[in-house]
C-alpha positions in Angstrom: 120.9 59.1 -15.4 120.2 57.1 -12.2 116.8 57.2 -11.0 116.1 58.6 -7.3 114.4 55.6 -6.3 114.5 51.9 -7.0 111.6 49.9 -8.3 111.4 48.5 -4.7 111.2 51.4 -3.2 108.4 53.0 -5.1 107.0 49.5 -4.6 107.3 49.6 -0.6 106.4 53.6 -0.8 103.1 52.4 -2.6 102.2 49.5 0.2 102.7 51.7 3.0 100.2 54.7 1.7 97.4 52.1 2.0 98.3 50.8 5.4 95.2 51.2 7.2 97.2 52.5 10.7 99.7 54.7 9.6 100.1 58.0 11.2 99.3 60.6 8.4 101.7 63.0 10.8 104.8 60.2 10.9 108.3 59.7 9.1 106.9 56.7 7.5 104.1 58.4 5.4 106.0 61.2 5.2 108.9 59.3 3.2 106.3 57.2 1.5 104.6 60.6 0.0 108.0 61.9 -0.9 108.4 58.9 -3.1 104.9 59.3 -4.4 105.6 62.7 -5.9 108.7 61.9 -7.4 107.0 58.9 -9.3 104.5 61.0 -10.4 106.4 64.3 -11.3 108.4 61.6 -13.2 105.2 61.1 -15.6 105.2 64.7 -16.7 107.3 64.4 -19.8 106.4 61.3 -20.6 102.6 62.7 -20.8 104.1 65.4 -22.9 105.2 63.0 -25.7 102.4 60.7 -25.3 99.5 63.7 -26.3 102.5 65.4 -29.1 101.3 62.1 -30.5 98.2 61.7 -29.9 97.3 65.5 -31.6 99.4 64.6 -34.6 97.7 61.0 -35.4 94.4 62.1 -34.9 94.3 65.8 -36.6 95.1 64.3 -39.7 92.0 62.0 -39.1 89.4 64.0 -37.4 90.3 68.0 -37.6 87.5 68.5 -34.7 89.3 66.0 -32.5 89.5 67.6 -28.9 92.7 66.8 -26.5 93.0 66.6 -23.1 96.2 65.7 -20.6 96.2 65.2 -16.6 98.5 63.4 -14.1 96.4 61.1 -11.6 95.6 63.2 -8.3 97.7 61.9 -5.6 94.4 60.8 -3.5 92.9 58.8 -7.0 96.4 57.0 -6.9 96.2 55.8 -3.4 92.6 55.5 -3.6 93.3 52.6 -7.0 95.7 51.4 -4.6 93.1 50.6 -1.8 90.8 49.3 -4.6 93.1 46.7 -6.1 95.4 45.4 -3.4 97.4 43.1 -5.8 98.3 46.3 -7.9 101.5 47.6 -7.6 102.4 51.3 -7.5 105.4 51.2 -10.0 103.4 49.1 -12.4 100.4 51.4 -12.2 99.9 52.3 -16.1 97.3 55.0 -15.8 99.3 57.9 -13.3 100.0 60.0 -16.9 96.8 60.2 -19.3 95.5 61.7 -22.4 92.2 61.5 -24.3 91.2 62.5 -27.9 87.4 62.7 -28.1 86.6 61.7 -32.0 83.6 62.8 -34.2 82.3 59.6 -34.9 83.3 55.8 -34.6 84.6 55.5 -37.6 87.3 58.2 -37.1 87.9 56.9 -33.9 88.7 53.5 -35.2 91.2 54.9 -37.9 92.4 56.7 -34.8 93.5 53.5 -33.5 95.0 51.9 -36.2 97.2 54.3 -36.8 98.3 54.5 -32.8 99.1 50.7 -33.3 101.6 51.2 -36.0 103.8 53.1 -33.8 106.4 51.3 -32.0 105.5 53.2 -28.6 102.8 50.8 -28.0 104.4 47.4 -29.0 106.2 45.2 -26.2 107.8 41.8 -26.1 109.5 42.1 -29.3 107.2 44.5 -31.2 104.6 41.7 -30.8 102.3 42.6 -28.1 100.0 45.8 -27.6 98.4 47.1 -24.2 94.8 48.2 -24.8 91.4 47.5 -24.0 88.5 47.7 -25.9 85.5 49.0 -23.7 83.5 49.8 -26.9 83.5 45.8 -27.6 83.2 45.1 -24.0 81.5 48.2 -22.3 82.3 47.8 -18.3 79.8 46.9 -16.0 78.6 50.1 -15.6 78.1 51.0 -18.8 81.5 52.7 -19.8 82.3 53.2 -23.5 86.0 53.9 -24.9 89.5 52.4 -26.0 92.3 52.6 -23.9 95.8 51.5 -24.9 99.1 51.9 -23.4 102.4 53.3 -24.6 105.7 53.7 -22.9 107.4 57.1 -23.4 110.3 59.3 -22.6 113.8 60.4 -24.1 115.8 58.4 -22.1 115.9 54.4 -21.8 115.4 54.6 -18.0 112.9 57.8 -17.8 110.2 55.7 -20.1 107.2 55.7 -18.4 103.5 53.7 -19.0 101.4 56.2 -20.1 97.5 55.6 -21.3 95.7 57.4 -24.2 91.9 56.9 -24.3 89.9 57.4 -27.0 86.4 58.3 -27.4 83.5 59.5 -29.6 81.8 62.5 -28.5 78.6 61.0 -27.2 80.9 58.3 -25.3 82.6 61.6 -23.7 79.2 63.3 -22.8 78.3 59.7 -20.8 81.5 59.6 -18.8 81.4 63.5 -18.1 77.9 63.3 -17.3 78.6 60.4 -14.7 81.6 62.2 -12.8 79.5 65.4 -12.9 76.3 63.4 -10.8 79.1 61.7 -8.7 80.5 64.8 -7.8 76.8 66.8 -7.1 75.3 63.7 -5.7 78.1 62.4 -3.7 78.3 59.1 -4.5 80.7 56.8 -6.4 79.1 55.7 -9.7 82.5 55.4 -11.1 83.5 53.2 -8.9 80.7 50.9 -9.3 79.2 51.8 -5.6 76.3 54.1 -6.7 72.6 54.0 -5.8 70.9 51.3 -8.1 68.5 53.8 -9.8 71.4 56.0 -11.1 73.3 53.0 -12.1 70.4 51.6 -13.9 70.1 55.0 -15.8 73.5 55.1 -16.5 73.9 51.8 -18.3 70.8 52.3 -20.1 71.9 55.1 -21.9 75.2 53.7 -22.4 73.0 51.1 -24.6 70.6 53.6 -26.5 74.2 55.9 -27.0 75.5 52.8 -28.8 72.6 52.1 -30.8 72.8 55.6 -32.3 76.6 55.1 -33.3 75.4 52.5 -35.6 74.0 55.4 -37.7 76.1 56.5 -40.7 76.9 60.1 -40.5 74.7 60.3 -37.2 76.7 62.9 -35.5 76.2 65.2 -38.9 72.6 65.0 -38.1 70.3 68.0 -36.6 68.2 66.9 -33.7 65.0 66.6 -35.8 66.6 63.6 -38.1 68.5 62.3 -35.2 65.4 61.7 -33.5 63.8 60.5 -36.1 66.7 57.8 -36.7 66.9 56.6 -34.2 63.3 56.0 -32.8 63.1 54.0 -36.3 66.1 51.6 -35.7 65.2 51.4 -31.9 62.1 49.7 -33.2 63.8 47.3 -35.6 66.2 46.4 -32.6 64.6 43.9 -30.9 63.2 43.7 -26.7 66.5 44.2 -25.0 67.2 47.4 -26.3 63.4 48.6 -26.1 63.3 47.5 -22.4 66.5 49.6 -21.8 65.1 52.8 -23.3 62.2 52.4 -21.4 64.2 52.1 -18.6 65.8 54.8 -19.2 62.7 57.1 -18.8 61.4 55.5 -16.2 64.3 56.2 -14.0 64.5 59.7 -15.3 61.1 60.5 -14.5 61.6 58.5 -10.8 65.0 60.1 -10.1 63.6 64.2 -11.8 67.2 63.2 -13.8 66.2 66.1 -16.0 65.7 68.8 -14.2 68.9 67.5 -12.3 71.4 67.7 -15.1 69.7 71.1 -15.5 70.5 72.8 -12.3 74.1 71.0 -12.1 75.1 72.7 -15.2 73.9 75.9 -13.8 75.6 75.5 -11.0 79.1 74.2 -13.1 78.2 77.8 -15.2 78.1 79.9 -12.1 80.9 78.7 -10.8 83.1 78.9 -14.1 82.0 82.7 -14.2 83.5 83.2 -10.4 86.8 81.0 -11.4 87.2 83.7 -14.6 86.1 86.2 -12.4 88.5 85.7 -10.1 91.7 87.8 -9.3 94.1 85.1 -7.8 96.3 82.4 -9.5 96.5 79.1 -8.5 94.4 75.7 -8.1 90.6 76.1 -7.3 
């Protein structure tokens, strides 16, 4: 089947939705948008397959695994697109995603393992796999996960890049937390163009979260032992990680963090209650 649009084109389509003067009302963005959709409609299936797989690998492993799916917003693509000049639209690998959030570490590297045996993730020859380790090598910021790419679809020329994260549950409750203060706060923490205080916060935790995953069975826990093992291996863990837990509560008590995260998920409560309350279909 011939695709609708070259490489070039979705290339050229790409470069022209970042042009800083063009006229949001013109033929030119008009045909570069058109182009846009069809790249990322093109995704859909692909995404299908890619979480088909990612359920059956990691059921067997973790039976409390929870999935998720989404195609990149058109305003987050063009948005990447702006932040990283040199990337190119068509060889943007994150437009279809999918995320497994695992129990523990450990499940989540079995998870993994298995992913790599299957020959939707090797290139080059079956030699060469696309991921990144951000539990190794948090980001700057503090973010914790693995990402790796697969390229899906039925047919030869409909395979698309498609990337499955995968992370533990206390990994999840970081990242969530962070877009949830981006989006009450208004700023970009995710982008790495927050205020310093939150930022500070957020990579602290992103330390003391990892220094709790090094606890056998720690997510089997109740909050009483949890506490309890953690305070003891914090203690054993040297000044860095001591100086980021107290930093940690200092910024919480400087920023009222608490009480914060409080009122935003009363807010996020109310507003799921008028959403299942509500009479209409369609996006919200």
């Amino acid at each position: 089947m011939t695709p609708k649009y070259s490489g070039k084109q979705i290339i050229k389509a790409g470069e022209a939705l970042i042009k800083e003067n063009i006229d949001l009302n013109g033929n030119e963005f008009e045909a570069a948008f058109d182009v846009l959709s069809y790249w990322r409609f093109s995704h859909e299936k692909p995404l299908e397959e890619a979480i088909s797989l990612l359920e059956q690998v990691a059921s067997k492993i973790d039976r409390h695994a929870i999935f998720a799916k989404r195609l990149k917003r058109y305003i987050s693509i063009v948005t990447k697109l702006k932040r990283f000049p040199d990337m190119k639209l068509k060889n943007m690998q994150d437009i279809g995603g999918c995320r497994a959030i695992i129990s523990n570490p450990k499940k989540l590297q079995q998870v993994i393992r298995e992913l790599k045996k299957r020959p939707e993730f090797k290139t080059n020859g079956h030699k060469r796999i696309k991921f990144k380790d951000y539990i190794k090598k948090p980001k700057d910021d503090g973010y914790r996960g693995y990402h790796i790419i697969g390229k899906f679809g039925t047919r030869t020329d409909s395979k698309r890049n498609i990337e499955l994260q995968i992370r533990t549950q206390l990994q999840h409750d970081w990242a969530t937390t962070l877009e949830i203060v981006d989006l009450f706060t208004g700023q970009a923490l995710k982008s790495n163009q927050g205020e310093k205080n939150w930022e500070a916060f957020f990579k602290g935790v992103s330390e003391q979260f990892a220094l709790m995953e090094e606890i056998h069975l720690f997510d089997t826990f109740d909050k009483g032992r949890k506490n309890i093992e953690y305070i003891n291996l914090l203690k054993s863990s040297g000044a860095n990680l001591i100086n980021s837990c107290k930093t940690v509560q200092n910024q919480a008590r400087k920023l009222n963090i608490v009480k914060k995260l409080d009122a935003y998920a009363h807010s996020l409560k109310i507003l799921d209650k008028k959403i299942d309350d509500a009479s209409f279909d369609g996006y919200v």
